[in-house]
C-alpha positions in Angstrom: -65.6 57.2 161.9 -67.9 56.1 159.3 -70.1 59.3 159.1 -66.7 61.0 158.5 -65.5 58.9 156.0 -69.2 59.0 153.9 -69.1 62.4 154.6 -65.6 62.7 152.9 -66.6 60.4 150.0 -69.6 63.1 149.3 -67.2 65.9 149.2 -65.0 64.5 147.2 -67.9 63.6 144.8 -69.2 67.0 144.7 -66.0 68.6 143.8 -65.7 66.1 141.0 -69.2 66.6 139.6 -68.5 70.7 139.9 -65.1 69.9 138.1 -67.3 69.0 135.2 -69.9 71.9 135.2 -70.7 74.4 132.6 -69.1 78.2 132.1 -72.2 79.2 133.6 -73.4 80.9 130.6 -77.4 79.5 130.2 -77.4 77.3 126.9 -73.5 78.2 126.8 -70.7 75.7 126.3 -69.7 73.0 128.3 -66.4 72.4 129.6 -64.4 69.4 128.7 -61.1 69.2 131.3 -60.0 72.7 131.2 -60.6 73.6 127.4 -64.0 75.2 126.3 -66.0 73.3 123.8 -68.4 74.9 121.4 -71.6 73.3 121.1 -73.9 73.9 118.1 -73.9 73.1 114.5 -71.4 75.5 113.5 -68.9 73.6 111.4 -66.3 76.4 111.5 -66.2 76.1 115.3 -66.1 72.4 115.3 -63.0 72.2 112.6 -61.0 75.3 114.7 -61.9 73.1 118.1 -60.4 69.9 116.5 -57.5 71.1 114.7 -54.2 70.2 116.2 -54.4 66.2 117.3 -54.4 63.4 115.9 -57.4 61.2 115.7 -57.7 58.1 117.8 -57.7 54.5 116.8 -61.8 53.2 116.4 -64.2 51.5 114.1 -63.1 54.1 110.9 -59.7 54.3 109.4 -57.4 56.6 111.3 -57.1 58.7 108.0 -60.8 59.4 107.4 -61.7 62.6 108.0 -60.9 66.8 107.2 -57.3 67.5 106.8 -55.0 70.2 105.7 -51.6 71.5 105.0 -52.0 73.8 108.6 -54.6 74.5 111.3 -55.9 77.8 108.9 -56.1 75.9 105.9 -59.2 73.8 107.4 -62.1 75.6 106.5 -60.7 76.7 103.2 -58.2 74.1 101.6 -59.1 70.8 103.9 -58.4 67.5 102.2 -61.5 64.8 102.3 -60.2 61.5 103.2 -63.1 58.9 104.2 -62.5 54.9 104.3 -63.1 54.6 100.4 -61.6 57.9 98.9 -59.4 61.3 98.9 -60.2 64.2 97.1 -57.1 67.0 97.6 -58.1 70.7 97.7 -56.2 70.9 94.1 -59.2 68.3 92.3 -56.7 65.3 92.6 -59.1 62.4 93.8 -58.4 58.7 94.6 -60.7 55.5 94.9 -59.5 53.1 97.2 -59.0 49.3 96.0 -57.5 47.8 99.0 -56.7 49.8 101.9 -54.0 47.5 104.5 -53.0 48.9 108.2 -49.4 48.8 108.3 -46.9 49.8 111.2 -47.4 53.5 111.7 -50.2 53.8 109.5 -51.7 52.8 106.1 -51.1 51.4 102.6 -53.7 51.7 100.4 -54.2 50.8 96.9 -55.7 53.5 94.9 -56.9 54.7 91.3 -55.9 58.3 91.5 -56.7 61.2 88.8 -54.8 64.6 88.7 -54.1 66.6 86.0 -53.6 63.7 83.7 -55.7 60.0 83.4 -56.7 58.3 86.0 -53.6 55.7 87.0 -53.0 52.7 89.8 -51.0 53.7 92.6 -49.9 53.0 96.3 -50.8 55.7 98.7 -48.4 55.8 102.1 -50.3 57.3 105.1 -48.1 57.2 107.7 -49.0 59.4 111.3 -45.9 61.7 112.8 -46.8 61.1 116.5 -43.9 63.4 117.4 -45.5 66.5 114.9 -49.2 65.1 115.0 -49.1 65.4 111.6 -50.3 62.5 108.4 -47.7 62.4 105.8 -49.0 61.2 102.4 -46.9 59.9 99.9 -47.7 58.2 96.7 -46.7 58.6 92.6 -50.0 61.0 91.7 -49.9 63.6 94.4 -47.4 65.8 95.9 -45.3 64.7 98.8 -47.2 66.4 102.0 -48.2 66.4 105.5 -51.4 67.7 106.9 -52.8 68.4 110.4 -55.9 66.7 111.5 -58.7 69.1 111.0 -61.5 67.1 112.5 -64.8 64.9 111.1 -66.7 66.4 108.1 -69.7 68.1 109.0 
């Protein structure tokens, strides 16, 4: 009974650890659940493989990071957001003053230049869980929502 059960337990390891293998391809990608996952430097692949989500909660700001107004748009228009700054594809930029987690995302105090002089304003990033989208909205830039295009490079 117990060499059966062991021998059940090692089984059902194995499958597990084979559940987590490679595509077979040597020095090729490893598998991550069922999706393939590019390995390499190539910052093209890594924006196309983490377009789509949202990022999770952790030590940055939820915000920081590559976004843009669709999953195409990341390798050619993304906007920079890290945890003291934006810079839009356009040139509009902001400095952060005071950034504050609020319900359902952030409020952040900013100096923002456009088109004109550089000006105070309150940025609104709030995260669409339902369209896994951030929606920006503030006095200096246009009203938008971006998908998450993944960590800069």
């Amino acid at each position: 009974m117990i060499v059966r059960l062991a021998l059940m337990l090692c089984t059902a390891v194995s499958l597990a650890a084979c559940d987590n293998a490679s595509t077979g391809e040597p020095g090729g990608p490893l598998r991550s659940d069922t999706a393939v996952v590019p390995q390499g430097d190539d910052a093209a692949n890594d924006l196309a493989a983490n377009a789509g989500g949202l990022p999770e909660a952790g030590p940055t700001p939820r915000f920081a990071g590559l976004w843009a107004a669709d999953d195409r748009s990341c390798q050619s228009a993304a906007w920079r957001i890290s945890d003291a700054m934006l810079r839009a594809p356009d040139g509009a930029s902001c400095s952060f003053n005071r950034v504050t987690e609020v319900e359902g995302g952030y409020d952040i105090q900013a100096t923002c230049t456009g088109k004109g002089e550089a000006m105070a304003d309150t940025l609104k990033l709030r995260f669409a869980e339902g369209t896994q989208a951030l929606m920006v909205e503030s006095q200096s830039l246009a009203k938008t929502s971006l998908a998450y295009c993944g960590k800069p490079a």
